[in-house]
C-alpha positions in Angstrom: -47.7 -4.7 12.0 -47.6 -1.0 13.3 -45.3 -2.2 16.1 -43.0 -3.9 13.6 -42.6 -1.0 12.1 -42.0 1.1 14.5 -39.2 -1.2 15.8 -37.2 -1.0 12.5 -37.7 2.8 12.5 -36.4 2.7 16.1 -33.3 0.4 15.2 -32.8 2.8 12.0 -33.3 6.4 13.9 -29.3 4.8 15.9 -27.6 4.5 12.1 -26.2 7.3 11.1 -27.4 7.1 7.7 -31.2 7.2 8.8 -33.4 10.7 8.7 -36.4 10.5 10.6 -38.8 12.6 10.0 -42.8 12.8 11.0 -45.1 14.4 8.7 -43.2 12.7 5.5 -41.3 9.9 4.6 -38.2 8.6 6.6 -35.5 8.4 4.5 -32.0 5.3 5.0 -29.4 6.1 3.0 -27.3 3.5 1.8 -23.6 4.0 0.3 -23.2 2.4 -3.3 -19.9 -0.1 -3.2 -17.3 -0.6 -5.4 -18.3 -4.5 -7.2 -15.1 -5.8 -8.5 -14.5 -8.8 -10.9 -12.0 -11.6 -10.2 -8.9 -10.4 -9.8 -6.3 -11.9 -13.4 -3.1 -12.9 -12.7 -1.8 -13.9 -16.2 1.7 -13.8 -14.8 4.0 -13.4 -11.5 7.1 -14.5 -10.0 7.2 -18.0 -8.4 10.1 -17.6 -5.5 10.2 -14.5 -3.6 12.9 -11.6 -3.6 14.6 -10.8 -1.1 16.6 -7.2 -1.1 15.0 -3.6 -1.7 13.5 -3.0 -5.2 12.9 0.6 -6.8 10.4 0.8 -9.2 9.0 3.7 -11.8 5.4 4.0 -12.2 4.8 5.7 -15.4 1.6 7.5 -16.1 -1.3 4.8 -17.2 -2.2 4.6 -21.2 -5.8 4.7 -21.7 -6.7 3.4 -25.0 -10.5 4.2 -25.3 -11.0 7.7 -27.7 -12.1 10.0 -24.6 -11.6 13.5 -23.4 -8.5 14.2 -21.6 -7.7 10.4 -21.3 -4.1 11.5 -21.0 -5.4 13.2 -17.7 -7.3 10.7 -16.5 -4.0 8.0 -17.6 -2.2 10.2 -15.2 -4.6 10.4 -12.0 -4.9 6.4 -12.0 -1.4 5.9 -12.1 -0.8 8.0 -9.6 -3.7 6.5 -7.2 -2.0 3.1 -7.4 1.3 4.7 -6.8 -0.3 6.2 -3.6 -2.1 2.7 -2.6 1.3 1.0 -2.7 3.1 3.6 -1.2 1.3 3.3 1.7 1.2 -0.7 1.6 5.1 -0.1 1.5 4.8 -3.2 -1.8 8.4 -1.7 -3.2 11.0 0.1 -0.9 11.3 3.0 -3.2 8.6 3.7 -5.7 8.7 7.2 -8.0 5.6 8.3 -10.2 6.9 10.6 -12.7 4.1 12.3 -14.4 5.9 14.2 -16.7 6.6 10.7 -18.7 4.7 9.8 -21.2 4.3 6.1 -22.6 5.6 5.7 -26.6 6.3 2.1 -26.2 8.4 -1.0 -23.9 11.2 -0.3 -25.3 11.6 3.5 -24.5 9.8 3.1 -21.1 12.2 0.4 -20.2 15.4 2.5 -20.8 14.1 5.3 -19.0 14.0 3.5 -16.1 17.1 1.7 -16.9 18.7 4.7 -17.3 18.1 5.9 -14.1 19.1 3.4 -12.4 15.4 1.6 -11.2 15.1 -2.7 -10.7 11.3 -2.1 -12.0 9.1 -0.8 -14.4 5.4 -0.6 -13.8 3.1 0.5 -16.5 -0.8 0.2 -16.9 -3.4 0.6 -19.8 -6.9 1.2 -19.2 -8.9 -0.1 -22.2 -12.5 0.6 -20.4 -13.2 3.7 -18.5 -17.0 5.1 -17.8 -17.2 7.7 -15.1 -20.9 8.6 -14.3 -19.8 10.3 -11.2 -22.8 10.8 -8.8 -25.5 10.4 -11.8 -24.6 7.2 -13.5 -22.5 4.2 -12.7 -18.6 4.4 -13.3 -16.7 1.9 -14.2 -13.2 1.1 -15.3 -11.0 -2.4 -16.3 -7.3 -1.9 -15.7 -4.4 -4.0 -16.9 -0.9 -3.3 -14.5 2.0 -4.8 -16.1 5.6 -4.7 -14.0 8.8 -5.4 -16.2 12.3 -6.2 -14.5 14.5 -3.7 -16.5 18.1 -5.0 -16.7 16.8 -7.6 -19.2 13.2 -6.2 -19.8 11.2 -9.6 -18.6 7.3 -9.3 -17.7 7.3 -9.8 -13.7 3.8 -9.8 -13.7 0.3 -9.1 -15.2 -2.4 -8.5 -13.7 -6.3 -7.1 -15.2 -9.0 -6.0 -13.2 -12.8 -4.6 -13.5 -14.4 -2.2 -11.2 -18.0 -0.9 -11.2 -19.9 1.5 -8.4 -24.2 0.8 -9.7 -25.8 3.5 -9.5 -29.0 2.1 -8.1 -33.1 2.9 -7.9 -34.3 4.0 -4.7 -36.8 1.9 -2.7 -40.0 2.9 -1.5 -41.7 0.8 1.8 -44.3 3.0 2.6 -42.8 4.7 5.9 -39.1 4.8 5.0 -37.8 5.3 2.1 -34.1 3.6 1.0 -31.9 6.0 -1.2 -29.1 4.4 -2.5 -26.0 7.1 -2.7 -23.1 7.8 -5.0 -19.8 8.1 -3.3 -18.4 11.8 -4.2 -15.5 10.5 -6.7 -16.3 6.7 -7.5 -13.8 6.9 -10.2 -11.3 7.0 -6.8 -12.7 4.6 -4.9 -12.4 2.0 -7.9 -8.5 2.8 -8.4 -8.0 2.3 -4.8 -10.1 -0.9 -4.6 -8.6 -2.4 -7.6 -4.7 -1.4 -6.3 -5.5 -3.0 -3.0 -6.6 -6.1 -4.8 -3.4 -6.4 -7.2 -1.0 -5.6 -4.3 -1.8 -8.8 -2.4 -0.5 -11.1 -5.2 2.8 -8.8 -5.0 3.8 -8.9 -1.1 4.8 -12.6 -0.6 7.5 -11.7 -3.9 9.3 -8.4 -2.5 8.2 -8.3 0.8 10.7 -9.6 3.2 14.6 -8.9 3.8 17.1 -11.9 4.6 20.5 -11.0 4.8 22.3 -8.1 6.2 22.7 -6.2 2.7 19.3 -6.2 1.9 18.6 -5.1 5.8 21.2 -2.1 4.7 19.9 -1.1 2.0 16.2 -0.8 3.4 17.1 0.7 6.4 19.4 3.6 5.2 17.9 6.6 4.3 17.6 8.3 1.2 16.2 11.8 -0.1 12.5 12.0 -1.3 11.5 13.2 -4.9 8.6 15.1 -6.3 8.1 14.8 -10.0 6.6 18.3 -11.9 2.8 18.2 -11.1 0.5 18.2 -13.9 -2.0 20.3 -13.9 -4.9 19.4 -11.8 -3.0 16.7 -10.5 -1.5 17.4 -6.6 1.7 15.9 -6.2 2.9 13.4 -3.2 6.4 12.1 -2.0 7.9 9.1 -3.3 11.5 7.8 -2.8 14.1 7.6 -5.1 16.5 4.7 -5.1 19.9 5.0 -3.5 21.9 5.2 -6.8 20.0 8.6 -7.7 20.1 11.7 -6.6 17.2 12.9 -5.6 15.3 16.8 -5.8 12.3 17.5 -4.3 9.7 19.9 -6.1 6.2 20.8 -4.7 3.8 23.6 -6.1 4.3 25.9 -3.1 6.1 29.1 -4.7 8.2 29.9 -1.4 10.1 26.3 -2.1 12.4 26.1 -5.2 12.5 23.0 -7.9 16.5 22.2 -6.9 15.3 22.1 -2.8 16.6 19.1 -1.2 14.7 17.6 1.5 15.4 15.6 4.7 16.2 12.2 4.9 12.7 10.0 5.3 12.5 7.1 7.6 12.8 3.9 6.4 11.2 0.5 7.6 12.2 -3.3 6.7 10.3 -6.5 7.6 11.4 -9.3 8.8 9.7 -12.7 8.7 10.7 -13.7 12.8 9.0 -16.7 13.8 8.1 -17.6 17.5 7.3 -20.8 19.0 3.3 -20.6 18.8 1.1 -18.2 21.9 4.9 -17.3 23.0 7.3 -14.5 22.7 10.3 -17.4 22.5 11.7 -17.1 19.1 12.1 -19.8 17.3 15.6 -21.4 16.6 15.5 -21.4 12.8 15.5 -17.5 12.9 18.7 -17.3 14.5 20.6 -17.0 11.2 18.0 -13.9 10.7 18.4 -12.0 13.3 22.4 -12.5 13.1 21.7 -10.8 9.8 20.2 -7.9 11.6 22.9 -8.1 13.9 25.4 -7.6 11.6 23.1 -4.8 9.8 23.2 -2.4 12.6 26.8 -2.6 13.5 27.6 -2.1 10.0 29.2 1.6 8.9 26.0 2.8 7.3 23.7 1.8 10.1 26.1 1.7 13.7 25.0 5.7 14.5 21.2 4.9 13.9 18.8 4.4 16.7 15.9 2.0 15.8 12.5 0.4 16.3 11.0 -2.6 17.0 7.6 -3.0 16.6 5.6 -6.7 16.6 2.7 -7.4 14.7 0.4 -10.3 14.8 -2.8 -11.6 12.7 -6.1 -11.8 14.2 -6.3 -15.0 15.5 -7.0 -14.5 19.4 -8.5 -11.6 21.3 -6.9 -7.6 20.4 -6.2 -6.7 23.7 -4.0 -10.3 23.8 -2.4 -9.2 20.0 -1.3 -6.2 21.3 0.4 -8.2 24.7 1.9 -10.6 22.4 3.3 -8.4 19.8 4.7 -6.2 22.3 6.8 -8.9 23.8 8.0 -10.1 20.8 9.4 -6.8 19.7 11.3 -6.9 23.1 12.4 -10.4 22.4 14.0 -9.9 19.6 15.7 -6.9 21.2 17.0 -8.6 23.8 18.7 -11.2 21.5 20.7 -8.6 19.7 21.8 -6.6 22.9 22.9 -10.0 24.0 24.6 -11.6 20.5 25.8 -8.2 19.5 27.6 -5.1 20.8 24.4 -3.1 20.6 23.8 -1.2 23.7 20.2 -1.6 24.9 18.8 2.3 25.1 19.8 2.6 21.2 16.7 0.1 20.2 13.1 1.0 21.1 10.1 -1.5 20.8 6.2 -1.3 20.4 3.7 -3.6 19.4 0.8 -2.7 16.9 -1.2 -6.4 17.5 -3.6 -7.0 14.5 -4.1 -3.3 14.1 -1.5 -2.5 10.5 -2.2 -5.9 8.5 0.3 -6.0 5.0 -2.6 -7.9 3.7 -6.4 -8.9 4.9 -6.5 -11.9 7.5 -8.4 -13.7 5.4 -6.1 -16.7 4.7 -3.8 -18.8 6.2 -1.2 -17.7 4.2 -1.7 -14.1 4.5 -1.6 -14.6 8.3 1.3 -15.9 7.9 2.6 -12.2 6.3 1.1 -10.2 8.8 2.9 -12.5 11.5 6.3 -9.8 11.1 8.9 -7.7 13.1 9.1 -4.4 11.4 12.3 -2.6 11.7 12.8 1.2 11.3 14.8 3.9 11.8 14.3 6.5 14.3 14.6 10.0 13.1 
């Protein structure tokens, strides 16, 4: 038995999350996890869209009576904001803070008004935040609205819960079960992560050279006023806007206009299977392309190629694979179009930047892409 022991101590004492100690109790220290319910889709669009969308995130309602729920409205919004942002779900996506919900109606002429295809809003009718004493928890409902006739995209509703949980005594080690610093953050992120999957097979891929266009050509960031407590982060404003940026440094002004950021497309490419031979039937999409960078707005632009692959096979073969892709796909524009070679790049990321997890066919299938960007 005292050998047994002593293995599992051994085997513990490598894990970073072990103490040893010898006159008292060792001490693993497990991280609580965020347990979230099944995800709700009440509603969402059945054929895709094809073509840049800009959307406006408003700050989140939360209808419980709480402290500062206005606040906390604000800080969820914007952690979705940031989770799609970063999952690229719309093209161009502003959270504007300084909004405050009073009804549909308002909200979507707001956002017709200046000039956005989408409106997301959000209402938070359960929030508990124990923070590192008690459990948090929080149910969100996300609702996106198309604004130039104000019809409900989609509805989704989600719960989250980080347990806060006893500790466990065996004697010799002792398991402490810890509370992430800010499980009221790692709930927002978990449950944006989860809606944003239903959303990338509808706005996820361009198909013809406008849309390509209109992805690819750059337009000026904006940062909406900060609240207070509340750091502020870039977005993009759609094309049809101008655009200001304002940070909370004092040595930049509210009117200061900032650089062009680089923009990125996806293309759904497909390639005869284990090869880098593209398939016929993408022809008429990469013509598309063609046509995209020879156009006015793009024909001065240098750009990127970059593969990516699911996880089926091996990393180091991913990487290979997507890498040639990216180069075959070059090659058949230099060739088709009068695109001179040393004004496209190419990479290959492999399985490394899935849009979605590999945990389906079908979301293989997304992360199966050529990504297109321009080079700054």
């Amino acid at each position: 038995m005292k050998k047994i022991l002593l293995v599992v101590i051994l085997m513990l004492s490598a894990c970073t999350h072990f103490e040893p100690q010898i006159s008292t109790q060792s001490i693993y220290y497990e991280d609580s996890d965020v347990q979230l319910s099944q995800l709700m889709v009440y509603s969402r669009p059945e054929k895709p869209h094809y073509g840049p969308l800009s959307a406006l995130f408003y700050p989140f309602h939360v209808t419980q009576t709480m402290y500062k729920s206005s606040d906390w409205g604000r800080q969820i919004a914007k952690g979705v904001w940031q989770n799609w942002t970063g999952l690229q779900i719309f093209p161009s996506m502003v959270y504007d803070e300084s909004l405050h919900y009073r009804g549909l109606e308002e909200a979507l002429f707001t956002a017709r008004s200046r000039g956005y295809d989408l409106l997301v809003v959000g209402f938070v009718p359960y929030l508990y935040l124990g923070h590192t004493m008690d459990d948090s928890a929080m149910t969100l409902q996300v609702k996106i609205y198309e604004t130039k006739r104000g019809q409900m995209l989609c509805s989704f509703e989600q719960s989250g819960r980080v347990e806060k949980k006893m500790d466990d005594d065996f004697i010799i080690v002792k398991r402490e079960h810890r509370m992430p610093d800010s499980a009221f953050y790692k709930i927002v992120q978990a449950i944006a992560t989860d809606m944003a999957v239903p959303l990338t097979s509808w706005a996820r891929y361009e198909k013809n050279s406008k849309g390509m266009i209109a992805g690819l050509k750059p337009n000026m960031v904006e940062m909406a006023p900060p609240a207070a407590g509340i750091q502020p982060e870039d977005s993009i404003q759609p094309a049809e806007a101008p655009a200001t940026v304002k940070t909370p440094t004092p040595a930049k002004t509210p009117d200061q206009t900032a650089k062009p950021k680089p923009k990125s497309i996806n293309l759904a490419v497909q390639f005869d299977s284990d090869s880098s031979v593209i398939n016929q039937d993408s022809y008429p999409l990469l013509n598309e392309l063609g046509k995209a960078l020879i156009s006015n707005n793009l024909k001065n632009k240098r750009i990127l190629i970059a593969g990516h692959t699911d996880s089926d096979a091996s990393p180091e073969y991913n990487l290979k694979l997507s890498k040639e892709r990216a180069e075959a796909v070059k090659q058949y524009l230099t060739q088709n179009f009068p695109i001179p070679p040393q004004r496209i790049g190419t990479t290959g990321f492999g399985e490394s930047q899935p849009l979605v997890p590999n945990t389906t066919k079908y979301n293989k299938l997304l992360n199966r892409r050529v990504q297109v960007s321009i080079i700054p």
